[in-house]
KETORKOL-140653 format. One record per residue: x, y, z of N, C-alpha, C in turn; residue in one letter. Coordinates in steps of 0.001 Angstrom, whole numbers, padded with zeros to 6 digits, always signed. Example, Ala and Ser with C-alpha at 12.3 -4.5 7.8 and 13.67 -1.06 7.14 Angstrom:
2
+013190-005690+007800+012300-004500+007800+013200-003300+007800A +012850-002250+007080+013670-001060+007140+012900+000030+007870S 
//
This chain:
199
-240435+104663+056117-239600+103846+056920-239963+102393+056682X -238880+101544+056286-239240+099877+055696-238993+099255+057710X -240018+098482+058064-239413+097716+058847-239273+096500+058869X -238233+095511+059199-237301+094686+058838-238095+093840+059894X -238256+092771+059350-238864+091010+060773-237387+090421+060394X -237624+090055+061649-236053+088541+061827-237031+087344+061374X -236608+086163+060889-237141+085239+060724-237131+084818+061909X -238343+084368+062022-238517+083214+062785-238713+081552+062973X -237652+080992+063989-238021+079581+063433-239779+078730+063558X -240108+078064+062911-241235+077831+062676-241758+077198+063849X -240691+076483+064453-241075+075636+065517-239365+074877+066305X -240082+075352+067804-239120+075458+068288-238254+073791+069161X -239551+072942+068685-238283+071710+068917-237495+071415+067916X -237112+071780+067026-236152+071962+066186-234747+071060+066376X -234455+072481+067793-233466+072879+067897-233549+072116+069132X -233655+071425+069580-233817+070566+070882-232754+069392+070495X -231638+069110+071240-230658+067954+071487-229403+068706+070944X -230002+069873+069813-228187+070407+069428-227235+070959+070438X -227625+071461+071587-226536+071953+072438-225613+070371+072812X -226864+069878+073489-226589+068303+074006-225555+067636+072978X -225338+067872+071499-224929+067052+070446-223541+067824+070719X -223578+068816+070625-222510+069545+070497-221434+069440+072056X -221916+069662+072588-221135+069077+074290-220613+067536+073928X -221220+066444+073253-220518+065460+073280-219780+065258+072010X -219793+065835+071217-218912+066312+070208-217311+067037+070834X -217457+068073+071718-216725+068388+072419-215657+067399+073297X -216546+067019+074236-216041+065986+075045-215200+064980+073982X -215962+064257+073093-214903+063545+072142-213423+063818+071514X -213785+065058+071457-212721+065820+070826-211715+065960+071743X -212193+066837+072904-211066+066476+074210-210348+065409+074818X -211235+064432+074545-210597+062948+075139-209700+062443+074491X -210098+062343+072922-209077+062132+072236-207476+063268+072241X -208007+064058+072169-206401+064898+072722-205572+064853+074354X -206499+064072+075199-206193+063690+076458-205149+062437+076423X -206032+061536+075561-205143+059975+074912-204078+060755+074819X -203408+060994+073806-202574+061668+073140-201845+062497+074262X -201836+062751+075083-201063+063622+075685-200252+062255+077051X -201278+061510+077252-200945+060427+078234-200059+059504+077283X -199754+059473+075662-199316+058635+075310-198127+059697+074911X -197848+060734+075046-196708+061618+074674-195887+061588+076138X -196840+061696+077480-196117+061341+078682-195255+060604+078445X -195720+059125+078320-195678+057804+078507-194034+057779+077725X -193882+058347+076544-192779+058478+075895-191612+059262+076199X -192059+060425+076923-191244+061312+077290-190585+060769+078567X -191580+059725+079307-190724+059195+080445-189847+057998+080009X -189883+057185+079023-189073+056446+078212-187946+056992+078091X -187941+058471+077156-186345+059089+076871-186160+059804+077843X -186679+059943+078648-185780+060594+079864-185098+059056+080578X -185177+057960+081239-185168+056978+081490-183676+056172+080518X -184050+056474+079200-182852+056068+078283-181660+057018+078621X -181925+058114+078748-180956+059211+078618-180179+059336+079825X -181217+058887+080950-180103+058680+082299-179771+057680+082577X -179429+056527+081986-178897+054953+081817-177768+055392+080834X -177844+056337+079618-176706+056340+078845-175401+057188+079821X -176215+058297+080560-175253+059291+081632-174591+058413+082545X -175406+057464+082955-174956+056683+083841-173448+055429+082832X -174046+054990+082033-173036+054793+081657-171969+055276+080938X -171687+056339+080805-170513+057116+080534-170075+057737+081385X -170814+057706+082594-169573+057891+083952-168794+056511+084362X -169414+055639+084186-168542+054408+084720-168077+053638+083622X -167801+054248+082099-166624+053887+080688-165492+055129+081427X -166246+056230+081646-165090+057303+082172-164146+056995+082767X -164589+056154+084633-164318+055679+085197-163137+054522+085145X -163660+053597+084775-162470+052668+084037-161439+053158+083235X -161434+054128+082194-160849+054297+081604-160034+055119+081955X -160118+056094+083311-158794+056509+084116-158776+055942+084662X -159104+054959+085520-158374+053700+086329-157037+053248+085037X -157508+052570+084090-156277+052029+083630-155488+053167+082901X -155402+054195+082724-154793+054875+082602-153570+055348+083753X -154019+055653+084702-153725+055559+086306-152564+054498+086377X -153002+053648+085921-152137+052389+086412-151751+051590+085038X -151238+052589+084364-150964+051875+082929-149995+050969+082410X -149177+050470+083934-147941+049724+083659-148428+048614+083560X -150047+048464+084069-150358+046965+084430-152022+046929+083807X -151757+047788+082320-152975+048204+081903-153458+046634+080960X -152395+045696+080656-152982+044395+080475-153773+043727+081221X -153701+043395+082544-153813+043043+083549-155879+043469+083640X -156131+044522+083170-157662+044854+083206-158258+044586+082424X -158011+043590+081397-158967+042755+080252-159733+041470+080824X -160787+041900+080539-161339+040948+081061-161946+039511+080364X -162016+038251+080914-162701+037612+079944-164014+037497+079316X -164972+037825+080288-166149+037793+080351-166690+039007+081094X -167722+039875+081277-168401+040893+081456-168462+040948+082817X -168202+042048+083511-168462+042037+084657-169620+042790+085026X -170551+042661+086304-171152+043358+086389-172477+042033+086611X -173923+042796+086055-175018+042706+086284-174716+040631+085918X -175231+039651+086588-175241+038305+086617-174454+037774+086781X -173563+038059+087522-172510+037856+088317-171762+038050+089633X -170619+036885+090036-170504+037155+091460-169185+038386+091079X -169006+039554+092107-167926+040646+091970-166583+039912+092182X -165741+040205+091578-164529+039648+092270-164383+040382+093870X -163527+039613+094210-163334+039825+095916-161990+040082+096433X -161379+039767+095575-159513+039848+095221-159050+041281+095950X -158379+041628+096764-158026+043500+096320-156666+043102+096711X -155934+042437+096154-154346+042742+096225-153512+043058+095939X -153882+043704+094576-153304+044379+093688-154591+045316+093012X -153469+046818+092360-154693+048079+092093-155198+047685+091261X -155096+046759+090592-156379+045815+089159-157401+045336+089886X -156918+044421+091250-158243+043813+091165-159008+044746+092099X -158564+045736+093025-159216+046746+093621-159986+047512+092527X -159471+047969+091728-160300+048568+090210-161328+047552+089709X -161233+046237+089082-162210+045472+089077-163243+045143+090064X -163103+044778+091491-164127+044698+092254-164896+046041+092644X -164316+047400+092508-164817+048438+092504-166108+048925+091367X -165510+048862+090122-166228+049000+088781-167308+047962+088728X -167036+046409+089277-168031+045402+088782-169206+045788+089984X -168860+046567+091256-169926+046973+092192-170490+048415+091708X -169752+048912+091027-170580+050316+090107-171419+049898+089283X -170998+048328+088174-171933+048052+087134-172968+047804+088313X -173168+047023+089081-174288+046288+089732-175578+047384+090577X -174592+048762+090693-175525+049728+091083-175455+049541+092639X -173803+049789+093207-173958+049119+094539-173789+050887+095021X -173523+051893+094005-173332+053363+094713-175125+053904+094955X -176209+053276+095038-176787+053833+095350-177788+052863+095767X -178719+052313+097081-179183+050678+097236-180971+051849+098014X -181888+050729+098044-183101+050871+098502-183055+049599+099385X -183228+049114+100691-183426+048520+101041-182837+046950+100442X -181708+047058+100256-181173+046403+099889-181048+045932+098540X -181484+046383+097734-181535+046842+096536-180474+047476+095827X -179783+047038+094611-179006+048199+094454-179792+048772+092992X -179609+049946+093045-180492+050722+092348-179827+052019+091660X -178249+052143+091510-177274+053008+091422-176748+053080+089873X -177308+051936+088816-176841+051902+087614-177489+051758+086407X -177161+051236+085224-178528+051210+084754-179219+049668+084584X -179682+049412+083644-180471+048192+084036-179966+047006+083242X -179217+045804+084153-178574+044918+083890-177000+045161+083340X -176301+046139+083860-175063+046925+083693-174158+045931+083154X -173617+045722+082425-172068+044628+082477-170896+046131+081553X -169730+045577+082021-168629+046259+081422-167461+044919+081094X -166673+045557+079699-165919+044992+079351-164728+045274+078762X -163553+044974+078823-162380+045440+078431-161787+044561+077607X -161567+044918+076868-160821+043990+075513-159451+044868+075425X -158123+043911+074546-157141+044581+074067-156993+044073+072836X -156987+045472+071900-156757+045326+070573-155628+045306+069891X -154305+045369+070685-152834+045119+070342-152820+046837+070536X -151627+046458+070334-150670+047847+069871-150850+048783+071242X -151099+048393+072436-151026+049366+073562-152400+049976+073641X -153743+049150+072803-154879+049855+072814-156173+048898+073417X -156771+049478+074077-158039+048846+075278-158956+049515+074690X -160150+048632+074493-161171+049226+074436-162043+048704+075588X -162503+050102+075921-163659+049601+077280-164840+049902+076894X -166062+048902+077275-167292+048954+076494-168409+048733+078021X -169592+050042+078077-170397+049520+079004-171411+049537+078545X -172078+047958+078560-173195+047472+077783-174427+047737+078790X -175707+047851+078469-176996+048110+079332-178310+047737+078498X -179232+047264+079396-180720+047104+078941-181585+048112+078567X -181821+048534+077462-182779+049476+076958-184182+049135+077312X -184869+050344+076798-186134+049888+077678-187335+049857+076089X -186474+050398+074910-187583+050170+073273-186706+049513+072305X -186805+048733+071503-185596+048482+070416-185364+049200+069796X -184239+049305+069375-183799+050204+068469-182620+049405+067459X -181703+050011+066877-180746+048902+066268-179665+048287+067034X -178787+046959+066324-178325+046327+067661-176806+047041+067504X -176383+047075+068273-174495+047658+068632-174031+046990+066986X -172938+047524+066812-171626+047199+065678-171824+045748+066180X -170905+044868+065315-170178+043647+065732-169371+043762+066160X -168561+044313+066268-167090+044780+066740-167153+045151+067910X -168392+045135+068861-168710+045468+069815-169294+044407+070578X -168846+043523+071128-169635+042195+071512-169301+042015+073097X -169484+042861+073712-169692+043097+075516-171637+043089+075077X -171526+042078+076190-173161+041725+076098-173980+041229+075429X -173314+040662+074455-173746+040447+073122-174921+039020+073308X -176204+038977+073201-176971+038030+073756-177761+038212+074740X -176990+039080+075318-177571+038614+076522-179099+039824+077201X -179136+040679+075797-180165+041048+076518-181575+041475+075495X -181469+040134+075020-182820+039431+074257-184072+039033+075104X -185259+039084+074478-186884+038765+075167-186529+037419+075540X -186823+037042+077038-186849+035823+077017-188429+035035+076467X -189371+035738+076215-190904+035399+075937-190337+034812+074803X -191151+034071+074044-191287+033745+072536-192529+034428+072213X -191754+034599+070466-192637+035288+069489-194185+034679+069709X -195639+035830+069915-196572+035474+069330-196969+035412+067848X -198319+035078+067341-198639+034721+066253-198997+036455+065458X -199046+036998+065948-198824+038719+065996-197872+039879+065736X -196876+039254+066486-195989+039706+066692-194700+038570+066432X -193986+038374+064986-193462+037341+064750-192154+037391+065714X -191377+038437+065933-190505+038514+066542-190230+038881+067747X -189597+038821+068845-190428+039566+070391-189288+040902+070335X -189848+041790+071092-189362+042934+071013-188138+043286+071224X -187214+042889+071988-185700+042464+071978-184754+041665+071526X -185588+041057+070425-184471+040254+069853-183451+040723+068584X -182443+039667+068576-181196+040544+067767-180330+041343+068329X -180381+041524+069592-179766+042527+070445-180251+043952+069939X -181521+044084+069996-182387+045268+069454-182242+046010+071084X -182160+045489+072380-182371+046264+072795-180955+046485+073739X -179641+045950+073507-178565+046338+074346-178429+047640+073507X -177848+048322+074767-177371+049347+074289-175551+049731+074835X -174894+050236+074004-173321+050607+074615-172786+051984+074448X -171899+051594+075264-170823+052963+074568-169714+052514+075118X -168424+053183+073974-167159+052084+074363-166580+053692+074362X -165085+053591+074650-163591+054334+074458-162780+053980+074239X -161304+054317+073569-160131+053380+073427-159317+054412+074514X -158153+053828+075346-157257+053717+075369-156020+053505+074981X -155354+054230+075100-153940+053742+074307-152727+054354+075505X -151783+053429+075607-150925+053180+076305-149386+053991+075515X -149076+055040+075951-147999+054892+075381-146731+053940+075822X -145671+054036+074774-144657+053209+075025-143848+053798+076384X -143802+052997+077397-142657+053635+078793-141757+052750+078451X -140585+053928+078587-139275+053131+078264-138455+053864+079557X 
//
């Protein structure tokens, strides 16, 4: 019968600090996947945030765009010159179903359907809407909004908001350009209308 010895280590501080090494090896490892999960949050609350500013504004392009449909005899009449909505006073007019439709919509851009203490808090951030007519019995309605990352800026052909929702900071020595500029961070969505001919 052969019998077999285990080695033995020669000496047993050796092995003294490796558990200890290994626990903060661990810990490192975890933290860094902790970062990482607080910075995947951090993003995920971004596109959720984008995604209900875009919902929000395609209920109130919706909106407008059966209003003048609704009332399409006087569907000229809802072009506007300038943007209504977020930096501005509402019209106050209701004497006709245009300007009841305009002072209605320019209190939807402003977020007056939903308020905190006086706050309105119902739309998305810095709302304006705009109606243009492109001839031929055709409206385009455009609702422009403040993004919250840049991304690319709207068409040209699309110029509701156009400016207006650039960094007011100036560029650091770092960062040559500030993070909204170019209209990097409006964001839109338009519809056409079209009127048929009433005869």
């Amino acid at each position: 019968m052969v019998s077999r010895h285990l080695p033995i280590a020669p000496n047993g501080r050796d092995q003294r600090g490796a558990t200890l090494l290994e626990v903060l090896v661990t810990l490192l490892i975890v933290s860094f996947g902790l970062f990482g999960l607080v910075g995947l949050q951090a993003r995920l609350q971004t596109s959720e945030m984008e995604s209900y500013q875009r919902s929000q504004a395609l209920i109130l392009l919706n909106d407008m765009a059966s209003r003048i449909a609704t009332n399409r005899r006087a569907a000229s009449s809802y072009v506007t010159n300038s943007p209504l909505g977020a930096g501005i006073t509402c019209p106050t007019a209701i004497a006709s179903r245009q300007q009841v439709d305009a002072k209605e919509w320019c209190d939807a851009l402003q977020g007056a359907a939903e308020t905190s203490g006086g706050t309105k808090l119902g739309a998305m951030i810095g709302g304006r809407g705009c109606v243009q007519d492109l001839g031929n019995n055709e409206y385009m309605i455009t609702v422009a909004w403040q993004g919250l990352v840049p991304t690319a800026a709207p068409p040209a052909g699309v110029p509701c908001g156009k400016d207006m929702y650039d960094a007011a900071a100036s560029a650091s020595a770092s960062d040559p350009a500030p993070a909204c500029s170019s209209d990097r961070c409006r964001r839109t969505v338009t519809t056409l209308v079209r009127i048929g001919n009433l005869s």
